[in-house]
PyMOL Python script that loads the backbone (N, CA, C, O; Angstrom):
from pymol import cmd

cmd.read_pdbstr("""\
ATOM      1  N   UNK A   1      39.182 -30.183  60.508  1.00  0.00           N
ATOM      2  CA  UNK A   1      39.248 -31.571  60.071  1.00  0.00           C
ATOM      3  C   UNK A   1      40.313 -32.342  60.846  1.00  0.00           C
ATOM      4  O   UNK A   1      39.880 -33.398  61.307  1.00  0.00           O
ATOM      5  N   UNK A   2      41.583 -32.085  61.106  1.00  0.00           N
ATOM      6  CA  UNK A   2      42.233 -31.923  61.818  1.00  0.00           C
ATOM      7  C   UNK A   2      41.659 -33.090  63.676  1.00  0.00           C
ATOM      8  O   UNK A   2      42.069 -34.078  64.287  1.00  0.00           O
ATOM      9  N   UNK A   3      40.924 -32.415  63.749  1.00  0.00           N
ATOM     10  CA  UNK A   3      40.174 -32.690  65.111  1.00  0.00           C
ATOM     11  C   UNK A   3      39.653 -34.492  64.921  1.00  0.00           C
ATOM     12  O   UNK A   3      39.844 -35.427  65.699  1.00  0.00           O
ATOM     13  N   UNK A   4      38.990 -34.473  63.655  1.00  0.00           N
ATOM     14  CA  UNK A   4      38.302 -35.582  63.240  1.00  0.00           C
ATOM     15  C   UNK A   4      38.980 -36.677  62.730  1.00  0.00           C
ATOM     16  O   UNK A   4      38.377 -37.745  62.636  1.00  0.00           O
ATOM     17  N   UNK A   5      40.386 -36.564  62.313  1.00  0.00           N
ATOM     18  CA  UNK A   5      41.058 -37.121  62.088  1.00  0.00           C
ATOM     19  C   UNK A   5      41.869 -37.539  63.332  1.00  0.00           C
ATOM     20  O   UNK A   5      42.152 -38.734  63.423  1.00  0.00           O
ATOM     21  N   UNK A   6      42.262 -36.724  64.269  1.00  0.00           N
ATOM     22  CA  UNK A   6      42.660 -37.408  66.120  1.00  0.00           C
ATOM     23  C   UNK A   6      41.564 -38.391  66.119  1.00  0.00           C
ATOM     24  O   UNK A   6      41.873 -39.568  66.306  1.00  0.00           O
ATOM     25  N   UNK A   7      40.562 -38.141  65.970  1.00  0.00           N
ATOM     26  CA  UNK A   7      38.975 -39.199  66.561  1.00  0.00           C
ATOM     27  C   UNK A   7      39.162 -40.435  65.709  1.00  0.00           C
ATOM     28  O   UNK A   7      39.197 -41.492  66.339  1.00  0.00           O
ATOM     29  N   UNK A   8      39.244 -40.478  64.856  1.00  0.00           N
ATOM     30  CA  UNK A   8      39.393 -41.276  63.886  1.00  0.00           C
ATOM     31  C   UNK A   8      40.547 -42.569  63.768  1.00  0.00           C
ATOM     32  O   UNK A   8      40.494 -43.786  63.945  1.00  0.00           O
ATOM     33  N   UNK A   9      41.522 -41.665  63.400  1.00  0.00           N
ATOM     34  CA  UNK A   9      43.112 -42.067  63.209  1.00  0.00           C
ATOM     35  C   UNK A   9      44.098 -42.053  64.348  1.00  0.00           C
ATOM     36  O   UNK A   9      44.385 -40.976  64.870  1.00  0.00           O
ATOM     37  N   UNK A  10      44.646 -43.201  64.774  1.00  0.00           N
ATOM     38  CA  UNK A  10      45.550 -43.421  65.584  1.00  0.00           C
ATOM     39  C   UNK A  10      46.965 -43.851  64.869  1.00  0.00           C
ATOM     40  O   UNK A  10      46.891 -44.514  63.834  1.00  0.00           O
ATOM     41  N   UNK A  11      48.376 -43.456  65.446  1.00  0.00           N
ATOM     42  CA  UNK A  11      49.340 -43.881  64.789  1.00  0.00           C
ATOM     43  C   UNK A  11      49.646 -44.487  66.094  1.00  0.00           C
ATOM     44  O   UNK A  11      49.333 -43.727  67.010  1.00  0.00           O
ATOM     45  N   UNK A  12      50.245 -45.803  66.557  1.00  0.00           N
ATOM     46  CA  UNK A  12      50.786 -46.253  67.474  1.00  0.00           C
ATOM     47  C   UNK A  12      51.982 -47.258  67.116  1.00  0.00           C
ATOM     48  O   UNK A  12      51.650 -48.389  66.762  1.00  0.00           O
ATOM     49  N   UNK A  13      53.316 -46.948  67.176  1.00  0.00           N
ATOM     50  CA  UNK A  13      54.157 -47.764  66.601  1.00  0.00           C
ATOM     51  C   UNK A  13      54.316 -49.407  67.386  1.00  0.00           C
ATOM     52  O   UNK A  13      55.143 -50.252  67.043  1.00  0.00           O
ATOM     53  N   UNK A  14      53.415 -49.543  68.366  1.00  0.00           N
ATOM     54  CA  UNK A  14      53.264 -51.187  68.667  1.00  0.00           C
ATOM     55  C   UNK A  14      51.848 -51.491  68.278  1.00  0.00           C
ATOM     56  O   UNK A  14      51.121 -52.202  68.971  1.00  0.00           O
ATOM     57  N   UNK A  15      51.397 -50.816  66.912  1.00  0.00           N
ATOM     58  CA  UNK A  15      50.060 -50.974  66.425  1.00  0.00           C
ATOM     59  C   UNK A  15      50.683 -51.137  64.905  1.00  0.00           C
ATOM     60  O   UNK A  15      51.218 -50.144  64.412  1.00  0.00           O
ATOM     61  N   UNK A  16      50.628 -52.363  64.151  1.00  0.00           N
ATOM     62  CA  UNK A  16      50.823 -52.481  62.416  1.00  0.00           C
ATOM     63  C   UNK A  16      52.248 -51.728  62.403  1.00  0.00           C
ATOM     64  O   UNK A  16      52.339 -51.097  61.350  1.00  0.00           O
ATOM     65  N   UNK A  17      52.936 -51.638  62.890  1.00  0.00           N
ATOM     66  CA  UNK A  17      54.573 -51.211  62.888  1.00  0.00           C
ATOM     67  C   UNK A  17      54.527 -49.959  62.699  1.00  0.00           C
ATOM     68  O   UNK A  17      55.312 -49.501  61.869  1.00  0.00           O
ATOM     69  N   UNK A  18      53.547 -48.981  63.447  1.00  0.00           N
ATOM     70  CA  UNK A  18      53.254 -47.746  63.127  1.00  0.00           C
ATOM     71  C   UNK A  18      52.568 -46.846  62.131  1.00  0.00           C
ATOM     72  O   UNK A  18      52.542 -45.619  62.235  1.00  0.00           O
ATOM     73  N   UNK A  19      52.054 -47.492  61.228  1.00  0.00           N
ATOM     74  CA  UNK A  19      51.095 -47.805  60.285  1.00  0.00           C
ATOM     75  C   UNK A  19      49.714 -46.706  60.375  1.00  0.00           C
ATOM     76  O   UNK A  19      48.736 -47.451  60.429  1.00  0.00           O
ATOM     77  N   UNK A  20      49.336 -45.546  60.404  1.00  0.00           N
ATOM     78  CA  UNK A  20      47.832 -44.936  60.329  1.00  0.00           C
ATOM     79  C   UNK A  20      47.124 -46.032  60.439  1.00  0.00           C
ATOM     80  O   UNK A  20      47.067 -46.856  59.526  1.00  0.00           O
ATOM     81  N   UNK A  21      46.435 -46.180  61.693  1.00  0.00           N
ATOM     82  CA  UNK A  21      44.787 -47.087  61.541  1.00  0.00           C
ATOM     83  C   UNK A  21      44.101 -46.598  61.623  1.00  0.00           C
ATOM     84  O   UNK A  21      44.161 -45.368  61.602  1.00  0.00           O
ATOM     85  N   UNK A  22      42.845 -47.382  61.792  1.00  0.00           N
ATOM     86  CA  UNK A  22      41.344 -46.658  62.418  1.00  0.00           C
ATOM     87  C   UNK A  22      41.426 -46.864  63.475  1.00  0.00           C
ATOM     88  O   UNK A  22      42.077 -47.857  63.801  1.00  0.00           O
ATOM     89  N   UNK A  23      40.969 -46.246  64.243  1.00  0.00           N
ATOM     90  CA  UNK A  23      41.013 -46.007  65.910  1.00  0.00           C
ATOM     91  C   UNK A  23      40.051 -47.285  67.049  1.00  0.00           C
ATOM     92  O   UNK A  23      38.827 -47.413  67.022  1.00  0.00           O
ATOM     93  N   UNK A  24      40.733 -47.858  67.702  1.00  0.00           N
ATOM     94  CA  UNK A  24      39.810 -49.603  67.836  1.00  0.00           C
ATOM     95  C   UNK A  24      40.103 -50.357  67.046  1.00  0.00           C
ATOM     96  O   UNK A  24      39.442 -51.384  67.201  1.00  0.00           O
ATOM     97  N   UNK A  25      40.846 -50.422  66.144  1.00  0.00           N
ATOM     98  CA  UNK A  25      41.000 -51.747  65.105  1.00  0.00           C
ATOM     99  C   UNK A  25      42.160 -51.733  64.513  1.00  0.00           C
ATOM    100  O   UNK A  25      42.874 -50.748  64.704  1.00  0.00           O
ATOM    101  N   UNK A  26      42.647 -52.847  63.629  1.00  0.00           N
ATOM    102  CA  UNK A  26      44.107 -52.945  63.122  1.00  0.00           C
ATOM    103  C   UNK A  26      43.762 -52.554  61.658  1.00  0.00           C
ATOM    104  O   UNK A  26      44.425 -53.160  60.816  1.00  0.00           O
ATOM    105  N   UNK A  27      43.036 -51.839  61.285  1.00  0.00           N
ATOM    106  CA  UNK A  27      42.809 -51.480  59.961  1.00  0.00           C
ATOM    107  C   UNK A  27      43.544 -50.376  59.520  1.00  0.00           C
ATOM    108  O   UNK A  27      43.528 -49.311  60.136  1.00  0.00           O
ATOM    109  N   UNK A  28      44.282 -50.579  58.346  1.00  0.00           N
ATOM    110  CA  UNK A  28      45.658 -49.686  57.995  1.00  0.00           C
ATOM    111  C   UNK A  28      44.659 -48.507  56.976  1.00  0.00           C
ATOM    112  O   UNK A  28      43.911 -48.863  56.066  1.00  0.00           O
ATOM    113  N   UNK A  29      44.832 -47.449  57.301  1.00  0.00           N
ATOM    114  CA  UNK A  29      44.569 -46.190  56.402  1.00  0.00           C
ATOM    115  C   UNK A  29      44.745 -47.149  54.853  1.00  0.00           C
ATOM    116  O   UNK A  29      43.805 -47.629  54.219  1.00  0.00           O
ATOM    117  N   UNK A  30      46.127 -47.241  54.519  1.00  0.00           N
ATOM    118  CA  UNK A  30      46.734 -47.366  53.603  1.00  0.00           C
ATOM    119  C   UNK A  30      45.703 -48.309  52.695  1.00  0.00           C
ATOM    120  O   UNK A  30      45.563 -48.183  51.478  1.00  0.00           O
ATOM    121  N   UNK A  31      44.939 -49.379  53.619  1.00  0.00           N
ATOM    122  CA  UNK A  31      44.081 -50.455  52.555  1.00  0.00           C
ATOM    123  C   UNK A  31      43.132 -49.995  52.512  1.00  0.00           C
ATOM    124  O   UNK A  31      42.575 -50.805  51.771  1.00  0.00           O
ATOM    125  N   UNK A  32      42.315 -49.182  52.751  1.00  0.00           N
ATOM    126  CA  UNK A  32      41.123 -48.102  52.733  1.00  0.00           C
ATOM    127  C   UNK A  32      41.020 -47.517  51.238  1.00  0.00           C
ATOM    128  O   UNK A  32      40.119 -47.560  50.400  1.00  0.00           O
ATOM    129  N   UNK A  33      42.300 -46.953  51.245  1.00  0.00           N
ATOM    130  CA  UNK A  33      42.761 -45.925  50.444  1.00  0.00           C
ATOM    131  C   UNK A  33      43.000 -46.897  49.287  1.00  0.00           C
ATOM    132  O   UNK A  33      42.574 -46.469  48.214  1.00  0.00           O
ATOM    133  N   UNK A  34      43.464 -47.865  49.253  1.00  0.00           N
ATOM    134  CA  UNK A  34      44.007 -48.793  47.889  1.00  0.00           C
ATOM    135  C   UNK A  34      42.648 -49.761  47.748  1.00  0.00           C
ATOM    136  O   UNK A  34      42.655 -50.543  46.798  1.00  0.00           O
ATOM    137  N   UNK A  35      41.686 -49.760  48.476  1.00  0.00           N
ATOM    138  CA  UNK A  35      40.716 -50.706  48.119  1.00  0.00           C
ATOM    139  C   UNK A  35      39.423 -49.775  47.223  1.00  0.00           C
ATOM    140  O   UNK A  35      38.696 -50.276  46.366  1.00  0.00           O
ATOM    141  N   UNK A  36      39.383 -48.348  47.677  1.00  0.00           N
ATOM    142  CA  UNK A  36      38.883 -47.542  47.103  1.00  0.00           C
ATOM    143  C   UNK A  36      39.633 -46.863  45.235  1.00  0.00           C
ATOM    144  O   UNK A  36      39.158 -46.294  44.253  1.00  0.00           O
ATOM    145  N   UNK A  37      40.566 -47.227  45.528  1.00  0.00           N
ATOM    146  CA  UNK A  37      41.534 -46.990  44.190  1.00  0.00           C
ATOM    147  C   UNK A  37      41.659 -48.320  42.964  1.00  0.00           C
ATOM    148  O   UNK A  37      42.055 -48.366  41.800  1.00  0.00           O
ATOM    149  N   UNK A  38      41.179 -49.166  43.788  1.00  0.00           N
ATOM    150  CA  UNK A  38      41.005 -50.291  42.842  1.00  0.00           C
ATOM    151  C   UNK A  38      39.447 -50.423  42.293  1.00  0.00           C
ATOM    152  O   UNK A  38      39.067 -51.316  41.536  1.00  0.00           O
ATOM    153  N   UNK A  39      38.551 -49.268  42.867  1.00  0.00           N
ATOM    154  CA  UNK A  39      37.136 -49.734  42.698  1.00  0.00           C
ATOM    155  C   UNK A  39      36.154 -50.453  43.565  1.00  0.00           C
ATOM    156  O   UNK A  39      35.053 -50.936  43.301  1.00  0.00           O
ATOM    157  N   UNK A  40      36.801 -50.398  44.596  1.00  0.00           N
ATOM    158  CA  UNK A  40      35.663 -51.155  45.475  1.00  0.00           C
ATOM    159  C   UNK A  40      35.161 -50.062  46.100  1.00  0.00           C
ATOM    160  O   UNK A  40      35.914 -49.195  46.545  1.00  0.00           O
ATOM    161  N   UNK A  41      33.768 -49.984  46.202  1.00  0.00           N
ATOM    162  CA  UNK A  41      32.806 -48.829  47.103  1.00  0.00           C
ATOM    163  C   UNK A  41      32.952 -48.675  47.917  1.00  0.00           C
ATOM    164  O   UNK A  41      33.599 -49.621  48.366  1.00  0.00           O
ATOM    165  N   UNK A  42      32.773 -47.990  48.614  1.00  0.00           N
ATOM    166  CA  UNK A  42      32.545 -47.541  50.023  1.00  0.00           C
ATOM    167  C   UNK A  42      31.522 -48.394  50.538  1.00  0.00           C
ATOM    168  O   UNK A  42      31.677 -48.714  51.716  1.00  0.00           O
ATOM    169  N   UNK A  43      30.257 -48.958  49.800  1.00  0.00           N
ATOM    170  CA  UNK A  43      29.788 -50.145  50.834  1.00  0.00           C
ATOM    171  C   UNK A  43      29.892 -51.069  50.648  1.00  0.00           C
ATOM    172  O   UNK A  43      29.255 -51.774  51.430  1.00  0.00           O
ATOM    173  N   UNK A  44      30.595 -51.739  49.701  1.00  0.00           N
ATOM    174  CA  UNK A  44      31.451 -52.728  49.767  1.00  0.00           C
ATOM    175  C   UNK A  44      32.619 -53.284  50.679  1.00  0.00           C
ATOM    176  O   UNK A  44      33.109 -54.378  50.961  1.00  0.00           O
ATOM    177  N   UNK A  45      32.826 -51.792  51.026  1.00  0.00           N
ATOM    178  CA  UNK A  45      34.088 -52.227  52.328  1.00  0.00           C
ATOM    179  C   UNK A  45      33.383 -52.002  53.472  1.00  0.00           C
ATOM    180  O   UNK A  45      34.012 -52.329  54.479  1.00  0.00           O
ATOM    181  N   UNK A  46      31.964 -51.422  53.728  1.00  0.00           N
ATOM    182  CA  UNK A  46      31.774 -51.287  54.970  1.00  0.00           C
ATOM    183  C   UNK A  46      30.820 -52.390  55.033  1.00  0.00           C
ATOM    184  O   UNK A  46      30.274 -52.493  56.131  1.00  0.00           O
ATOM    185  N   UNK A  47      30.381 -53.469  53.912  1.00  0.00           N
ATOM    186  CA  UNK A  47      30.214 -54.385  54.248  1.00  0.00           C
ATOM    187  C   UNK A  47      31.077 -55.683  54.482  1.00  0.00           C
ATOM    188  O   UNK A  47      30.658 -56.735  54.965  1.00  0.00           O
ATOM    189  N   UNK A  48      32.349 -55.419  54.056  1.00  0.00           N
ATOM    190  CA  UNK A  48      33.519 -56.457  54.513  1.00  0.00           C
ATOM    191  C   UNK A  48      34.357 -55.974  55.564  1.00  0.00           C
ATOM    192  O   UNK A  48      35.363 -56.612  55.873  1.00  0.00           O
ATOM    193  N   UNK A  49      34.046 -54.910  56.148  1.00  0.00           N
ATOM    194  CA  UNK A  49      34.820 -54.684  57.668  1.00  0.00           C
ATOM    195  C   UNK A  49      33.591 -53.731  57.941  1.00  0.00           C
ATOM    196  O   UNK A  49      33.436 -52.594  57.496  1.00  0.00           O
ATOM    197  N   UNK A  50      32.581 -54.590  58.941  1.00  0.00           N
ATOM    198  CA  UNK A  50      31.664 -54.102  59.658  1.00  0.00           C
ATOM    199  C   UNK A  50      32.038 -52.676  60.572  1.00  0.00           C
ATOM    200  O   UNK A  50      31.357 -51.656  60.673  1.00  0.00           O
ATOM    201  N   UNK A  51      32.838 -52.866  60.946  1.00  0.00           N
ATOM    202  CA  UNK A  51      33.605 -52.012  62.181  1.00  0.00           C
ATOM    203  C   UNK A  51      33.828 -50.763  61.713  1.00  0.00           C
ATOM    204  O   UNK A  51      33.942 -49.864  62.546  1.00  0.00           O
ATOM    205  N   UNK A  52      33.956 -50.392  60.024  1.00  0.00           N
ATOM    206  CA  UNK A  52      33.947 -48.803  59.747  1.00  0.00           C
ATOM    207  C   UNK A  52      32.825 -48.500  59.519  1.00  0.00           C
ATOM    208  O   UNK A  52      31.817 -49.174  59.308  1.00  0.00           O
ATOM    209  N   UNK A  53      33.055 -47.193  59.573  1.00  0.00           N
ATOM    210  CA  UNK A  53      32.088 -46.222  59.422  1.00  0.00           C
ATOM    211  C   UNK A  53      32.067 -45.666  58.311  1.00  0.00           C
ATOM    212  O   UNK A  53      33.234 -45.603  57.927  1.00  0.00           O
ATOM    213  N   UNK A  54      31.202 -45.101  57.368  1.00  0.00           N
ATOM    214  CA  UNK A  54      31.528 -43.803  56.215  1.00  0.00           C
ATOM    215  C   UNK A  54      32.375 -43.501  56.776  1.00  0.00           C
ATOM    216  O   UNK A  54      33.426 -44.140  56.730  1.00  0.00           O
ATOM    217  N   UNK A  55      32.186 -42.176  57.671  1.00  0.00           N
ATOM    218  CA  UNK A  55      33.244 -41.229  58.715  1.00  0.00           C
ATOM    219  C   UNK A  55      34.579 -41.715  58.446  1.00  0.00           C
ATOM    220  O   UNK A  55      35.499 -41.049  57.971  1.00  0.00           O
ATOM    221  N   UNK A  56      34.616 -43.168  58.855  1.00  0.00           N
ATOM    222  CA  UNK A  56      36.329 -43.537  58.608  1.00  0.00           C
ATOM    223  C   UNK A  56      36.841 -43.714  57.561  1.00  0.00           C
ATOM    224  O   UNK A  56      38.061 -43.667  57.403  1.00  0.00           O
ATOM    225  N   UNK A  57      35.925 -43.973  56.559  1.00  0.00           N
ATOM    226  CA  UNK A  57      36.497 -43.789  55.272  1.00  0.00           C
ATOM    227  C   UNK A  57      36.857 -42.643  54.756  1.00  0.00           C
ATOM    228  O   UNK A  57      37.620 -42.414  53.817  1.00  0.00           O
ATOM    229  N   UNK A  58      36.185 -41.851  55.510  1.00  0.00           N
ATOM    230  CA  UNK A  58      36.667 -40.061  54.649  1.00  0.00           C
ATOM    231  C   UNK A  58      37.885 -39.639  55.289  1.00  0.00           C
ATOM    232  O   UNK A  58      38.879 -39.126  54.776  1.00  0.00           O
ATOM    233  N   UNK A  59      37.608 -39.993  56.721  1.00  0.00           N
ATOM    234  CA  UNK A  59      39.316 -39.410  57.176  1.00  0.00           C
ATOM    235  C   UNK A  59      40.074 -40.347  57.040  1.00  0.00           C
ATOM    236  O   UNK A  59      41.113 -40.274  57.694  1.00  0.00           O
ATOM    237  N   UNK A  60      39.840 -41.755  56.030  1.00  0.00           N
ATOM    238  CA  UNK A  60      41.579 -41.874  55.423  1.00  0.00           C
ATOM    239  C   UNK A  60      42.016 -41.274  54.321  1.00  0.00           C
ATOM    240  O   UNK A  60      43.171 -41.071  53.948  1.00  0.00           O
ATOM    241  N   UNK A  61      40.606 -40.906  53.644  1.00  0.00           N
ATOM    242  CA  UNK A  61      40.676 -40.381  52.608  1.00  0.00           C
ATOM    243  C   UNK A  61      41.209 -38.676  52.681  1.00  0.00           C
ATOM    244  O   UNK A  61      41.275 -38.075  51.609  1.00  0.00           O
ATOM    245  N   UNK A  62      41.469 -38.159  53.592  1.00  0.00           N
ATOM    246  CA  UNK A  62      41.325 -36.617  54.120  1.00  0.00           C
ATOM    247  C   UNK A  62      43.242 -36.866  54.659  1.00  0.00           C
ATOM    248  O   UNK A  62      44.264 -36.209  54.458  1.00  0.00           O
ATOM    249  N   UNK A  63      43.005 -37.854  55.222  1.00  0.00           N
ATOM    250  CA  UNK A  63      44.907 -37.846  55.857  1.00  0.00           C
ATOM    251  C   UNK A  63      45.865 -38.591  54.267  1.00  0.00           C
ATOM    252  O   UNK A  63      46.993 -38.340  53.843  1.00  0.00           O
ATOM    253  N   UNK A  64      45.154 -39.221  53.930  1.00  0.00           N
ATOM    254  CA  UNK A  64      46.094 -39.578  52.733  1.00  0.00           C
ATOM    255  C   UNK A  64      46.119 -38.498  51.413  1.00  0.00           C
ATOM    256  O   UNK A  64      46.638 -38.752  50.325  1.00  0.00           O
ATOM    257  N   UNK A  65      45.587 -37.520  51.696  1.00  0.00           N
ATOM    258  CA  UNK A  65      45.900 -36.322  51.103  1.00  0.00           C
ATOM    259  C   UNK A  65      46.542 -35.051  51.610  1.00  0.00           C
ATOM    260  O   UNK A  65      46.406 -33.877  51.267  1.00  0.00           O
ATOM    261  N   UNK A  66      47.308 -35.663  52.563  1.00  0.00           N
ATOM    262  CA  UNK A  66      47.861 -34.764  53.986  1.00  0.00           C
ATOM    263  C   UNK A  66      49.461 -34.889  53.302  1.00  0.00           C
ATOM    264  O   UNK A  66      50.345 -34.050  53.469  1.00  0.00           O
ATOM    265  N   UNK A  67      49.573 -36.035  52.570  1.00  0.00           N
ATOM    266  CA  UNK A  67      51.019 -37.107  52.084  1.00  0.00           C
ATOM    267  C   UNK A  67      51.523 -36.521  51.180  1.00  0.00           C
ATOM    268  O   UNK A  67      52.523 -36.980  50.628  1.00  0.00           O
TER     269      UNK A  67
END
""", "prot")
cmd.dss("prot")
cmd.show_as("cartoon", "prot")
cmd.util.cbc("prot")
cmd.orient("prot")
């Protein structure tokens, strides 16, 4: 999993002040993870940020259990 999460997840500290994103975009792990915790679906968010994937939703969900 490990592997899929490099593919996925980038940390770049001149990216969101170092912040876990999704890989191509300024999307923080962290609001993934809190938008799913408040109840919003999974296609609910992949219909308000076109740009993820399922896939990216699981490996924030997979690294924020890394914490």
């Amino acid at each position: 999993m490990e592997k899929e999460l490099n593919r996925r997840i980038v940390i770049n500290p001149e990216v969101m002040a170092g912040k876990p994103v999704i890989r191509g975009t300024r999307i923080p792990v962290d609001l993934i993870v809190r938008l799913l915790a408040q109840g919003v679906t999974i296609q609910e968010i992949l219909e308000d940020y076109p740009r993820l994937t399922k896939d990216d939703i699981k490996a924030s969900l997979e690294l924020s259990t890394t914490f």
